[in-house]
C-alpha positions in Angstrom: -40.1 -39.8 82.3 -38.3 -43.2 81.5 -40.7 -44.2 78.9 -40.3 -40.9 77.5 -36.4 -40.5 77.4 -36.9 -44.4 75.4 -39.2 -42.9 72.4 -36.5 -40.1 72.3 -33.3 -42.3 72.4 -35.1 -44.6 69.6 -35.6 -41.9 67.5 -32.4 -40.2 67.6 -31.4 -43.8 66.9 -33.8 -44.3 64.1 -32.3 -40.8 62.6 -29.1 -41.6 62.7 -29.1 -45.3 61.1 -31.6 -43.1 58.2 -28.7 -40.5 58.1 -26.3 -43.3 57.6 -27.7 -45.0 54.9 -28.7 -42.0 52.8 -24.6 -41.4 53.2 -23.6 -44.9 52.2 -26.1 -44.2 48.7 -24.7 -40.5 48.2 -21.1 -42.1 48.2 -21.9 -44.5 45.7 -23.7 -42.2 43.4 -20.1 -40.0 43.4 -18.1 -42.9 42.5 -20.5 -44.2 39.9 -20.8 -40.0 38.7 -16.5 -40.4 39.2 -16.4 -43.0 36.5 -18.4 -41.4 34.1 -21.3 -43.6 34.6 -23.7 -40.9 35.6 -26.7 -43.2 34.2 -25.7 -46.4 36.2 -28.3 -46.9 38.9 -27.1 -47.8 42.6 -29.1 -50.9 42.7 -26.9 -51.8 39.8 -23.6 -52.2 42.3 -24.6 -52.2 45.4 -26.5 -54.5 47.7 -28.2 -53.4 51.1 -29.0 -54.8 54.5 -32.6 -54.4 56.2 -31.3 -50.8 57.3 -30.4 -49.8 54.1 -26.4 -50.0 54.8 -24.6 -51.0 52.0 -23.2 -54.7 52.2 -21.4 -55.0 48.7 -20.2 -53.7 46.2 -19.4 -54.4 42.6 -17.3 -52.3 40.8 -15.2 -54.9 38.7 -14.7 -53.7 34.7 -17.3 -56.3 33.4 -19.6 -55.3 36.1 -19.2 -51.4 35.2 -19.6 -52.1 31.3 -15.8 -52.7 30.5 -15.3 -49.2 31.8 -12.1 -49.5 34.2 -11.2 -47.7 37.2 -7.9 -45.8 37.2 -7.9 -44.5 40.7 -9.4 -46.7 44.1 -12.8 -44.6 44.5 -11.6 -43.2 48.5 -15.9 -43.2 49.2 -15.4 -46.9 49.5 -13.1 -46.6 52.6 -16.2 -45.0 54.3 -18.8 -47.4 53.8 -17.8 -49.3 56.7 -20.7 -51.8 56.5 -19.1 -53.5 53.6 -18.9 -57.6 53.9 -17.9 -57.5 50.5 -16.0 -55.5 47.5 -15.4 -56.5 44.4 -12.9 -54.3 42.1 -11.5 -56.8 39.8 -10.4 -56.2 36.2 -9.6 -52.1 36.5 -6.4 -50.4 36.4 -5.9 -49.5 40.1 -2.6 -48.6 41.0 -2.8 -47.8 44.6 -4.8 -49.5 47.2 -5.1 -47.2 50.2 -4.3 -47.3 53.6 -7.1 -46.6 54.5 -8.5 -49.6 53.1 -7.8 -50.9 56.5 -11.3 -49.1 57.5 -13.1 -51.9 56.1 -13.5 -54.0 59.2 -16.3 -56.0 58.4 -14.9 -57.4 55.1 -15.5 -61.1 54.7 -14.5 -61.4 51.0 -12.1 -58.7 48.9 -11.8 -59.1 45.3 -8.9 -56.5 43.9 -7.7 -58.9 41.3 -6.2 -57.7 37.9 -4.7 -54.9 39.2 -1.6 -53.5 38.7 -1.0 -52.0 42.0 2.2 -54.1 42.8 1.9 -53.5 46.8 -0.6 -53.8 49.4 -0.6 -51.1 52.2 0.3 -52.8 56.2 -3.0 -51.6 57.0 -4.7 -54.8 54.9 -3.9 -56.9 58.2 -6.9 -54.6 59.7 -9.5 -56.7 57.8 -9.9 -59.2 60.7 -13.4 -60.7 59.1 -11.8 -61.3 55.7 -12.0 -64.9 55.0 -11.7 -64.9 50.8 -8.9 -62.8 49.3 -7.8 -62.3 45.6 -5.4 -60.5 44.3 -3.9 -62.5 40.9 -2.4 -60.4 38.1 -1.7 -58.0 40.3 1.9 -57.6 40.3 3.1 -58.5 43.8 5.9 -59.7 44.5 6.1 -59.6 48.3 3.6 -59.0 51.6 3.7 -56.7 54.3 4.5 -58.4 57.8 0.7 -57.5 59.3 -0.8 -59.8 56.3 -0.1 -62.4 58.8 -3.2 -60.7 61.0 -5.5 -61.9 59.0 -6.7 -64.8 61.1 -9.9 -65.3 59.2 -8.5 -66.0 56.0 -10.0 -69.3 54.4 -9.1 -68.5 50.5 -6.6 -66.9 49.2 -6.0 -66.1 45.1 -2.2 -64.9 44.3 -2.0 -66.5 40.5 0.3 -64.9 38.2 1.9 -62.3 39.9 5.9 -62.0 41.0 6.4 -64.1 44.1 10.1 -65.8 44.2 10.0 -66.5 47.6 6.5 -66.9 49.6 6.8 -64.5 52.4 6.9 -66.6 56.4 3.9 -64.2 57.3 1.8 -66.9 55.4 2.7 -69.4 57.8 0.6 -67.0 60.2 -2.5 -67.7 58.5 -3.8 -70.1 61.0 -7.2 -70.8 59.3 -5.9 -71.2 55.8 -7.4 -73.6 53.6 -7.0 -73.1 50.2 -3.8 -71.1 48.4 -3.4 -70.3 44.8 -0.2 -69.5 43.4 0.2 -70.7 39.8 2.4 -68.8 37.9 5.0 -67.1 39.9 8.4 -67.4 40.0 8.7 -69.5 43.1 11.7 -71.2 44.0 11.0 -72.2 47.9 8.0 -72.4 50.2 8.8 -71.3 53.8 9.8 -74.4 55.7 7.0 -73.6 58.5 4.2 -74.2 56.1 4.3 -78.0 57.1 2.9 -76.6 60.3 -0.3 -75.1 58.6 -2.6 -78.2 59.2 -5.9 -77.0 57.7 -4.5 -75.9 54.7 -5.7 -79.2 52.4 -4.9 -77.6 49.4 -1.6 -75.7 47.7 -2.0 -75.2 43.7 1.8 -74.2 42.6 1.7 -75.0 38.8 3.9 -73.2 37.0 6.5 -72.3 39.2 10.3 -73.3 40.1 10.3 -75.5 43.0 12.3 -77.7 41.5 14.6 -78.7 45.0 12.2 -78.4 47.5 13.7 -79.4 51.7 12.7 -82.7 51.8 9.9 -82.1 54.9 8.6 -79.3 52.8 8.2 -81.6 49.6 6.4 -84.5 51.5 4.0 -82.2 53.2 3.2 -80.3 49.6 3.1 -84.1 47.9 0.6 -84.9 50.5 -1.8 -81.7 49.2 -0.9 -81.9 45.6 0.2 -85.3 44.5 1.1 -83.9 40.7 3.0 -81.0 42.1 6.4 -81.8 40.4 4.6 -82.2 36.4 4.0 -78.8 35.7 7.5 -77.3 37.4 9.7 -75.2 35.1 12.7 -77.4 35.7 14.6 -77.2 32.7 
């Protein structure tokens, strides 16, 4: 009776992880149909694991034939298997809530969009450990960015940032920050605090009259810091 119940269980199992993947390629065949790109294979954008579960996605302009999304495709908040999405170079002007779904994210690339906010629901993506969002218009971050505890990299070039939110000081795993070409006129003073982050890029900005704890720490990741200020 045991053995039996087994052979059923593992092939309701079997069933259901089929079912699943046949969903994952049915959503990216609408957004690929979506974008007008109705003779664009699936293979083309989309990468799979050994049961056929989508793992990532490339949907960035070059990568879709300079054709840009207006609109984030909502399929992609269903394909929760995704360890990485790439969207870069479109004309998004909304990222979701529901972007949150995306669990299992270990790198997001939304850059070169103008979307201008991110939703709180981006401190869901507990996994992500490379995040870039240049050129996309920001000029501030919602308090639960600070949940992402993961976070290694993180690309914020040329958007709007005058003051760089505290919640980055949360980023206890932080490494690497870019933010060349904002508007920044102070880093929080508790970024002295953030010892694995080995290295800040700030070109082109306006900390011109930095604290002086906050200067010796950034001197002590970017020696050439104060050359490429806008301190006129």
């Amino acid at each position: 009776m045991f053995k039996k119940l087994s052979r059923v269980v593992i092939l309701c199992l079997a069933f259901a992880l089929c079912a699943q993947a046949q969903d994952d390629r049915t959503r990216i065949r609408s957004i690929l149909d979506k974008a007008g790109m109705k003779d664009r294979q699936i293979e083309d954008v989309a990468e799979f694991n050994s049961a056929g579960r989508v793992i990532v996605l490339k949907l960035s302009k070059r990568g879709l034939s300079g054709t840009p999304l207006k609109t984030f495709p909502m399929e992609i908040t269903q394909l929760t298997t995704l360890k990485g999405l790439f969207l870069k170079d479109n004309d998004i002007t909304t990222l979701p809530p529901e972007i949150g779904n995306l669990t299992q994210l270990i790198e997001l690339d939304v850059g070169n969009n103008p979307f201008g906010t991110l939703p709180g629901t981006i401190g869901n993506l507990s996994n992500l450990r490379i995040l870039d969002v240049r050129f996309c218009g920001l000029s501030g971050l919602p308090p639960e960015f600070g949940k992402l505890k993961s976070l290694e990299t993180l690309h914020m070039w040329g958007n709007e940032f005058v003051m760089l939110p505290d919640c980055i000081t949360e980023l206890d795993n932080l490494k690497e920050i870019y933010l060349k070409d904002n508007k920044l006129i102070s880093l929080p003073n508790d970024i002295v605090k953030m010892d694995k982050l080995r290295y800040v890029d700030v070109q082109l900005n306006n900390l011109c009259q930095l604290p002086s704890p906050v200067e010796v720490w950034l001197l002590s990741r970017n020696k050439r810091y104060k050359e490429f200020q806008k301190c006129f």
